[in-house]
C-alpha positions in Angstrom: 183.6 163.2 231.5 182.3 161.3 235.3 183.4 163.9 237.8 185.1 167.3 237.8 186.6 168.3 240.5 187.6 172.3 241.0 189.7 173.7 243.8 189.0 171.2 246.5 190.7 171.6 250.0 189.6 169.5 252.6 191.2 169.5 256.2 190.8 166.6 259.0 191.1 169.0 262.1 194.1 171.3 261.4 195.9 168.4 259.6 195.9 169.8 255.5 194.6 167.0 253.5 194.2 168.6 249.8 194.5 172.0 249.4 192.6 173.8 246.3 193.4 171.0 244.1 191.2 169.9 240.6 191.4 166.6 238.2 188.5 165.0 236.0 187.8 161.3 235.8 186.7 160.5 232.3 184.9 157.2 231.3 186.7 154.0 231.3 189.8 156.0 233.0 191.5 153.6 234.9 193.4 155.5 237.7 195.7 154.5 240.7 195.7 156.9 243.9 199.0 156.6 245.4 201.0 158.6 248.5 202.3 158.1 251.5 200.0 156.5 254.4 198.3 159.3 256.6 198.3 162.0 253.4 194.4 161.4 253.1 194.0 159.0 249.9 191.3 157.2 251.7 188.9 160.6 252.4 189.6 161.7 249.2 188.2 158.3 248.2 185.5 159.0 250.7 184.9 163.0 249.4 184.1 161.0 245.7 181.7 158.9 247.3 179.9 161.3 248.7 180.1 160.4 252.1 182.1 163.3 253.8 182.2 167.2 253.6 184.5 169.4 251.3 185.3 172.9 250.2 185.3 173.3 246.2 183.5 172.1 243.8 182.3 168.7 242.3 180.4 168.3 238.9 179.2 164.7 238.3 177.7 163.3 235.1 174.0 163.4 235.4 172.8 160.1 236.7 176.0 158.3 237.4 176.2 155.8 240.0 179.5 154.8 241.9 180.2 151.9 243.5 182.5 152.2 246.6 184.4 149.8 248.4 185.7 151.1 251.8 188.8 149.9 253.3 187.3 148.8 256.5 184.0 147.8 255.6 181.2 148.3 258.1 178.4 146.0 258.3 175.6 144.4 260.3 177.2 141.6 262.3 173.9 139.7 263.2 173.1 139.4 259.0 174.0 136.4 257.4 176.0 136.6 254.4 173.4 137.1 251.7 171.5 139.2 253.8 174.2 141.6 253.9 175.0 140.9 250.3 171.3 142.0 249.3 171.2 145.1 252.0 173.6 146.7 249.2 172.3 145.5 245.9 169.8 145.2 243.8 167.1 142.0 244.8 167.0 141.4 241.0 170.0 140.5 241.1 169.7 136.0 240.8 171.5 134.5 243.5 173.5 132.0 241.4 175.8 135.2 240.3 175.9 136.7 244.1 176.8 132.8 245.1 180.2 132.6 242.0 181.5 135.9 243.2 181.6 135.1 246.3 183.0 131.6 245.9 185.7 133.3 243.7 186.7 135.4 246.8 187.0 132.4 249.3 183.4 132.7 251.1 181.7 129.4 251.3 179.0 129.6 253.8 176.5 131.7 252.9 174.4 131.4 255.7 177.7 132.2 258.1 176.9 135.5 260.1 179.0 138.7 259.8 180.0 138.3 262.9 181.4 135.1 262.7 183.9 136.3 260.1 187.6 137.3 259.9 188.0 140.7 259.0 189.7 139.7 255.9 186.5 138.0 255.1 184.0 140.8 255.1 186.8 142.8 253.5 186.3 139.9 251.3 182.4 140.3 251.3 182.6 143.8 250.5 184.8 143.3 247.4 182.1 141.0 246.2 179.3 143.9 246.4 181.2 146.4 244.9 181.7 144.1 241.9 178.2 142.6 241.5 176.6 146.8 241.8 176.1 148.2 238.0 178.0 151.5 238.2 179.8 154.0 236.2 182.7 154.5 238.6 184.5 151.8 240.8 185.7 153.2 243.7 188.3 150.6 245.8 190.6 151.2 248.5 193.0 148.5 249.0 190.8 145.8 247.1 193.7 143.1 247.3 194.2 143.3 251.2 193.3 140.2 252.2 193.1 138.0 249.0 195.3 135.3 248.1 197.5 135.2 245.1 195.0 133.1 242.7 192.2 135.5 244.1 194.4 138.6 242.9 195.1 137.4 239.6 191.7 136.7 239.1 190.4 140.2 239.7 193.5 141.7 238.5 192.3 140.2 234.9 188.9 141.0 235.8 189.4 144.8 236.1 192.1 144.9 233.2 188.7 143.6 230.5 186.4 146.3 233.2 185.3 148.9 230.4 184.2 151.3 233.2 186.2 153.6 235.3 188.2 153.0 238.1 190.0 154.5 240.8 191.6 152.9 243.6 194.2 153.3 246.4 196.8 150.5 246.2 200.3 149.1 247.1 200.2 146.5 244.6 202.9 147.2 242.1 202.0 144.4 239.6 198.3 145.8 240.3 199.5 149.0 239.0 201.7 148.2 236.4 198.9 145.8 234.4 196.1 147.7 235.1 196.2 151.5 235.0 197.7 153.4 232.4 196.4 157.4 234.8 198.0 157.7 238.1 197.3 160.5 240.7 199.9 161.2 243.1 198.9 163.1 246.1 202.0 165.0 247.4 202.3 167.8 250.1 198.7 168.3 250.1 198.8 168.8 246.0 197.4 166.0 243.4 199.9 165.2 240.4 198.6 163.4 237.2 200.6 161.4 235.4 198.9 159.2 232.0 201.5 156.2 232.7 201.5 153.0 234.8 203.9 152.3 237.8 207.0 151.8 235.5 206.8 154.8 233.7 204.9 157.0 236.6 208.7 156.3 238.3 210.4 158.2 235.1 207.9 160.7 234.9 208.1 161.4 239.0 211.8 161.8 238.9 211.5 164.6 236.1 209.4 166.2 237.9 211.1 166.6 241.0 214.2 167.5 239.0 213.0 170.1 237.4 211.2 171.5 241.0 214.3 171.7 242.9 215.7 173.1 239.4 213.9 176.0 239.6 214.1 176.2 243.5 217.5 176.3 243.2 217.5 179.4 240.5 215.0 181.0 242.9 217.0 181.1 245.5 219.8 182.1 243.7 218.1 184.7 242.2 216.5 185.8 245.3 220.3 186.4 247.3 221.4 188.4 244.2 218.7 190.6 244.2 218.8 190.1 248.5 222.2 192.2 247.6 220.7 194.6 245.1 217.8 195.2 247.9 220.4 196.2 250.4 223.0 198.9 248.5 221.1 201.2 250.2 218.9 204.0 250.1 220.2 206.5 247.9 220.2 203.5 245.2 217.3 202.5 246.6 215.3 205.8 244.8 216.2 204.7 241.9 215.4 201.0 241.6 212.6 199.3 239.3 209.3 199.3 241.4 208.6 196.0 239.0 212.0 194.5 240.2 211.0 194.6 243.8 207.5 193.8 243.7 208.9 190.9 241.7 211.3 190.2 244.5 208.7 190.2 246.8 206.4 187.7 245.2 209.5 185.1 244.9 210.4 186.0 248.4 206.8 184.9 249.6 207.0 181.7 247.4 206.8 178.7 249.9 210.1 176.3 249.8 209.6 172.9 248.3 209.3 170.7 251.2 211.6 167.8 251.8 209.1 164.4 252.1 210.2 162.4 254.9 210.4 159.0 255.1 211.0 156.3 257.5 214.2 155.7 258.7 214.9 151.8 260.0 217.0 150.9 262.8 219.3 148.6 262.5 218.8 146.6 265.7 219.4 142.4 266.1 220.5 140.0 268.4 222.9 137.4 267.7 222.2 134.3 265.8 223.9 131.3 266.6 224.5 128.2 264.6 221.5 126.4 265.6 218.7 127.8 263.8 214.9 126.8 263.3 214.9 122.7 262.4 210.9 121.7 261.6 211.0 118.1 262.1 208.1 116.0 259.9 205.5 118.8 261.6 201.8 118.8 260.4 198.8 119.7 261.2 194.8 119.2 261.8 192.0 120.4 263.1 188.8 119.5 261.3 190.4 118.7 258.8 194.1 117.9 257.7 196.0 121.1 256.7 199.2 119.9 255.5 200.9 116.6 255.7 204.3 116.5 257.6 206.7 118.6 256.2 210.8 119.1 257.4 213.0 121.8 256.5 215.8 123.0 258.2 216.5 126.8 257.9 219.7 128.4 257.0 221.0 131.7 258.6 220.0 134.7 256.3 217.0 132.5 254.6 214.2 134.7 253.3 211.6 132.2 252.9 208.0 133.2 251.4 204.6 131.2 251.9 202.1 130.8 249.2 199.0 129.1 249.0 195.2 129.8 249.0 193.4 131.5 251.7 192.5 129.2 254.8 195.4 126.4 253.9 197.1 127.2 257.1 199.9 129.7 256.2 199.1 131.6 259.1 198.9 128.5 261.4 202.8 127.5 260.2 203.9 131.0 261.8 202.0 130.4 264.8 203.8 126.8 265.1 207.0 128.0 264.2 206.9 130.9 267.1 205.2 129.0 269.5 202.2 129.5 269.8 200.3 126.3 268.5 201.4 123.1 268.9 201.5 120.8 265.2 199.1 117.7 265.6 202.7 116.1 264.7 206.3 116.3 264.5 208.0 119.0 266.5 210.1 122.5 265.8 213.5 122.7 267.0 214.4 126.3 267.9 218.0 127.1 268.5 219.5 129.1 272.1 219.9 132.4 270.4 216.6 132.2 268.4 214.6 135.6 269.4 211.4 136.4 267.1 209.4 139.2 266.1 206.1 138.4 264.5 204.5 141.2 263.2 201.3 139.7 262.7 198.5 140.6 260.2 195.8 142.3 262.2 195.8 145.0 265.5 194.8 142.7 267.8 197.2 143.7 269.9 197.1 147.2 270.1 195.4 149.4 272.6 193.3 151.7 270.3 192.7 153.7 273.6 196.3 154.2 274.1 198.9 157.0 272.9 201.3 156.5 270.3 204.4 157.7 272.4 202.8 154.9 275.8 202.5 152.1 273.0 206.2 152.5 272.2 207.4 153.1 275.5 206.2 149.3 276.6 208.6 148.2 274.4 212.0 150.4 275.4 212.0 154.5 276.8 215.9 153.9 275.4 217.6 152.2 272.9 220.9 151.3 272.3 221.7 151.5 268.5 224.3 151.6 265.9 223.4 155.2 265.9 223.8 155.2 269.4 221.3 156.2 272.2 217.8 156.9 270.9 215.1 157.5 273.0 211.4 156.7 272.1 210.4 159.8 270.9 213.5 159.8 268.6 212.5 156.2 267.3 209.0 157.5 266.5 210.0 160.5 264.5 212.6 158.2 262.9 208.8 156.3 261.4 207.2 159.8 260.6 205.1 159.9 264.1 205.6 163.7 264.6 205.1 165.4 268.3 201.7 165.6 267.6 200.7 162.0 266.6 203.2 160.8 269.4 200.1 162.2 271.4 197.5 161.0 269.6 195.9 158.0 270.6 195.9 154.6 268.4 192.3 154.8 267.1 193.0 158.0 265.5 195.6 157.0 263.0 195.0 156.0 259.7 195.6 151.9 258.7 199.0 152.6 257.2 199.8 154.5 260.3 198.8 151.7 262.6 200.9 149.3 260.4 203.9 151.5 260.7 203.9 151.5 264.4 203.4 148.0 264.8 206.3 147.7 262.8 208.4 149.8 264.7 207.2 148.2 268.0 208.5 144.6 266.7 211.9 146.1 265.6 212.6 147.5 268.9 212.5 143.9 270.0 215.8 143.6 268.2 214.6 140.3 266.7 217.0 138.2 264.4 213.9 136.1 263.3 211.3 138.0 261.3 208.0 136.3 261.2 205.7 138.6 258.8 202.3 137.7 258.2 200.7 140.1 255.8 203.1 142.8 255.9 202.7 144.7 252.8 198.8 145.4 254.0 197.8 149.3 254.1 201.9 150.2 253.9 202.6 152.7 251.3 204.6 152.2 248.5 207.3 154.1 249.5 207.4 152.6 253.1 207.4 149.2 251.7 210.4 150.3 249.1 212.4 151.3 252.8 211.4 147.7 254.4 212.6 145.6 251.3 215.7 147.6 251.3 216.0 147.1 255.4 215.3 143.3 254.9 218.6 142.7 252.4 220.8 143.9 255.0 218.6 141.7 257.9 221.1 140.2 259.8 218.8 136.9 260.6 216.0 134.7 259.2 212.8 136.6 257.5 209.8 133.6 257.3 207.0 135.5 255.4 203.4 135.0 254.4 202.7 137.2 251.5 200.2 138.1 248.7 202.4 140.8 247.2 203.6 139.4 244.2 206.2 141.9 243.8 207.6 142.0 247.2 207.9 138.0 247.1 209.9 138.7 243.8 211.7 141.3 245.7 212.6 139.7 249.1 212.3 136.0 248.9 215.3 133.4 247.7 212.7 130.2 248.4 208.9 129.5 249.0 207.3 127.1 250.9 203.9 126.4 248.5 200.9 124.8 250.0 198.9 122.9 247.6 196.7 119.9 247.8 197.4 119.7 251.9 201.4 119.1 251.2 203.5 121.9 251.4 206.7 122.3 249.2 209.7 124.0 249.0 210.4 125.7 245.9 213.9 128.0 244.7 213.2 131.2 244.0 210.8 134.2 244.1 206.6 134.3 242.6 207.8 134.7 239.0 210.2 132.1 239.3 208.1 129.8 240.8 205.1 130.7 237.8 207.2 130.2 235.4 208.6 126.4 236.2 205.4 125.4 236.8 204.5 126.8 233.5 207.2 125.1 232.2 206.3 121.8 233.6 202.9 122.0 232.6 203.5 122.4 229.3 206.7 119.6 228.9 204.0 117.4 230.6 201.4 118.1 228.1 204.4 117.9 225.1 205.4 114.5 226.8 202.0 113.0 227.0 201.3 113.6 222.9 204.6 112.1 221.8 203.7 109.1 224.4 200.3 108.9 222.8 201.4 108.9 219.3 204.5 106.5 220.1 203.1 104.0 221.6 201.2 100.9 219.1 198.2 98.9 220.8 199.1 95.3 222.1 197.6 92.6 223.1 196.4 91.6 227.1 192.9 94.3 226.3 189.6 92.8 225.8 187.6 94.0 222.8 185.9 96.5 224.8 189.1 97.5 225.8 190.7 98.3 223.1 187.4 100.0 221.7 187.5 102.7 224.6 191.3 103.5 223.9 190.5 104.3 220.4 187.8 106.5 221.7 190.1 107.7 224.5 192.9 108.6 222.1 190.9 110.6 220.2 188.6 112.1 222.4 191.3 113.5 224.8 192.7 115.8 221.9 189.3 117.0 221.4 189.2 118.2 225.0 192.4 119.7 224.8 191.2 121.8 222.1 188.0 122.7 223.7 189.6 124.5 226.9 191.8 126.2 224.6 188.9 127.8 222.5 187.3 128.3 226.0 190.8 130.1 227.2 190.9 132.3 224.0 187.1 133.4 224.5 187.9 134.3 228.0 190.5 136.9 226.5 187.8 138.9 224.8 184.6 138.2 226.8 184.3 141.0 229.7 180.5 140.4 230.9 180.8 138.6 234.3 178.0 136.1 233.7 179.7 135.1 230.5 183.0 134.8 232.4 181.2 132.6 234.9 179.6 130.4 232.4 182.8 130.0 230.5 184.7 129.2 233.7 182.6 126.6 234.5 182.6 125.1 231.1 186.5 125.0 231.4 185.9 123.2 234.9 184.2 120.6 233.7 186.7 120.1 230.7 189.5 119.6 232.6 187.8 117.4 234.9 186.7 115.6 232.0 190.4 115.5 230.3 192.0 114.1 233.7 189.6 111.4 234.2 190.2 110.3 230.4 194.2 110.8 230.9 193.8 108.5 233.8 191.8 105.7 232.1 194.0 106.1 229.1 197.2 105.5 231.1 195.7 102.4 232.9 194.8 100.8 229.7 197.8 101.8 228.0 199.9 100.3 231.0 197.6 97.0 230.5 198.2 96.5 226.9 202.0 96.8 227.3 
């Protein structure tokens, strides 16, 4: 056992955010926090930590440490890098391991201040500290904001060989579904515990909320028979079972089961005409070339996703698409009836100092919708901002929150072009479920950059996947696209044997020639079977310096293997 936690309530103001609830963490658990943004999953994170105040009770195991990555992280903007790296662990620590961690999460420059970063990169940063502290608990809330799809998958195996406890606030339903196998749910101010992952948390969340408006069902059936019993009057009345109405008076004083409410979308769009969105041989530089000119021509109802690796310019190709940068070449043709909303990935736009209910009102004070007339304050309760929170100003509201009225703020701009950068950042689950449901029946284009493998699975029927400075189009969703490059990997390796063991050496080499593709032909098996050992040691090896060491090792195989596959085809070209 790490933590025991007995009847905690905790209260932000007069908002409820736990109310006398208990759990235990045991070691190696491996937990996902989920619920609906605004609940309180991130102070309950915080309440762990030890960093805020509680009612209850919280027995830790003597000694334990707990690592704890925040989802805003707050550091000193004038530090470099390391600096801030070592502020927060241990100076043993060498600074060849602090260097591969952060290298695995996209940061470079090491002596790059704070300052100068994205917030994505000290979110970044921080990810890299909570991994590189020894602890017995990881706490992490929202640790794949920010990180590209290679990054995730890399730290997705990393915490699946972790053989320490975890537990961490996410969206990421792959995230959940490979790594946990202990979910907490927190509901109405209560904490649920279910020993499953996503998949099977689903099933076991459904029979649970069967069988609890089951029995509120038989209560209140119960409680209008014996409403009538209460009521035949008072000569009956003396001689009625004290038991039976004390016992009708604790039912009576049970609470209801709430109904949870959950965001209703609009439907609101403009037109689309024929002419569409035409990017005509566009590319683009600044210090460096980005991609290479690309065309496509997009079809009405497209749902496009963008993949690549942080900093390849995904972001940049929304910008040029709506407008807002010019491409070093080519140009975008934007049809007549083309209206956008880009719901972009930060809040750079928002007025933290301004109210909810103002924010909206810039946008419309009316609507007209398929439901008809809807003012602002109905639009905002339609996204679960309640009287109160329509009064409250920006800065107040939690990440989700924030998210969820910038979303509602770009669909009041009845857009038929979607661009969404980022969009499955800080949204709940079940808020994410509502948009992927809203963007089937989209009447327009949706061009999205994404890191949420599932949602790309979910949403997308084509990808446009930077690699190498060239961006390609590719059918299908993330596991389609995985999969056929799997595929061709593998018919490319099949391909290159049988070509190998076909093929008879000729004449037109010299002797030295023909001496290094005898040494070529058998050395590059030899490779091949090296990175394979290295990929199965990988599968059982969970220390992070042996990782590292391993990776390399693999690094310099494959390097190795396509600079001999290289010469080897040269020579074999020669001889025939």
């Amino acid at each position: 056992m790490l933590i025991t936690a007995s009847h905690i309530t905790k209260y932000n103001n007069l908002k409820c955010i736990v109310d006398d609830v208990s759990f235990t963490i045991h070691e190696q658990d491996k937990i996902a926090f989920i619920g609906i943004n605004g609940t309180g999953k991130s102070t309950l994170l915080k309440i762990l930590a030890g960093l805020t105040d509680y009612q209850g009770e919280i027995i830790k195991k003597k000694d334990i440490t707990i690592s704890y990555l925040p989802q805003n992280p707050h550091f000193q903007q004038n530090y470099t890098v390391m600096q801030q790296v070592y502020e927060y662990i241990d100076k043993s620590v060498p600074e060849y391991e602090i260097k591969a961690i952060l290298n695995k999460f996209g940061i470079t420059d090491y002596q790059q201040t704070i300052q100068q970063l994205s917030g994505g990169q000290q979110k970044r940063v921080a990810l890299a500290i909570t991994l590189l502290k020894p602890c017995d608990l990881l706490l992490l809330d929202e640790p794949t904001n920010h990180l590209d799809n290679e990054m995730i998958e890399y730290l997705e195996k990393y915490l699946i060989k972790y053989n320490k406890a975890i537990f961490m606030v996410t969206h990421d339903r792959y995230f959940l579904e490979r790594i946990t196998h202990k979910i907490f749910e927190l509901d109405r101010c209560q904490i649920y515990t279910y020993d499953a992952n996503y998949s099977l948390f689903l099933q076991q969340k459904a029979q649970r909320e069967e069988v609890a408006f089951a029995t509120e069902r038989k209560r209140k059936l119960f409680l209008k028979k014996e409403l009538e019993w209460v009521r035949a009057g008072v000569q009956a009345r003396t001689t009625k079972s004290k038991d039976r109405l004390q016992r009708f008076e604790e039912l009576s004083q049970q609470a209801n089961i709430q109904k949870i409410d959950q965001v209703e979308m609009v439907s609101l769009s403009s037109r689309l005409g024929r002419k569409t969105i035409e990017l005509d041989n566009i590319s683009m530089s600044f210090e460096k070339t980005l991609f290479y000119p690309f065309q496509y021509h997009f079809k009405k109802n497209d749902r496009i996703g963008i993949l690549g690796q942080n900093g390849c310019g995904k972001s940049t190709l929304l910008n040029i698409i709506a407008g807002i940068t010019q491409p070093t070449s080519g140009k975008v043709i934007i049809g007549d009836t083309i209206k956008f909303g880009y719901f972009k990935q930060g809040y750079e736009d928002m007025n933290m100092h301004q109210r909810v209910i103002d924010y909206i009102k810039e946008t419309a004070s009316v609507l007209n919708t398929s439901d008809g007339q809807l003012s602002a304050k109905q639009m905002c309760e339609k996204f679960l901002f309640d009287s109160d929170l329509q009064y409250t100003t920006i800065e107040r509201l939690s990440g989700g929150e924030r998210r969820r009225l910038y979303l509602l703020k770009i669909l009041m701009e009845a857009p038929n072009v979607l661009l969404l950068d980022e969009p499955t950042n800080d949204l709940d689950i079940t808020t994410l479920q509502i948009l992927e449901d809203y963007l089937d029946t989209f009447e327009g284009i949706v061009i999205t950059v994404s890191h949420d493998r599932y949602f790309l699975d979910r949403i997308c029927d084509g990808l446009f996947v930077f690699k190498d400075q060239t961006i390609t189009y590719c059918i299908g969703g993330y596991s389609q696209y995985i999969d056929t490059t799997s595929s061709l990997k593998t018919k490319k390796t099949n391909g290159s044997k049988q070509y190998r063991e076909q093929k008879t050496k000729k004449v037109k080499l010299s002797y030295n020639e023909k001496k290094e593709l005898t040494q070529l032909e058998e050395s590059i098996p030899l490779l091949e079977e090296k990175i394979k050992d290295i990929d199965l040691q990988l599968n059982d090896v969970t220390d992070f310096l042996d990782i590292q060491e391993l990776v390399k090792q693999r690094e310099e195989l494959v390097n190795q293997l396509d600079e001999s596959s290289t010469r080897w085809l040269e020579l074999l070209e020669k001889e025939t």
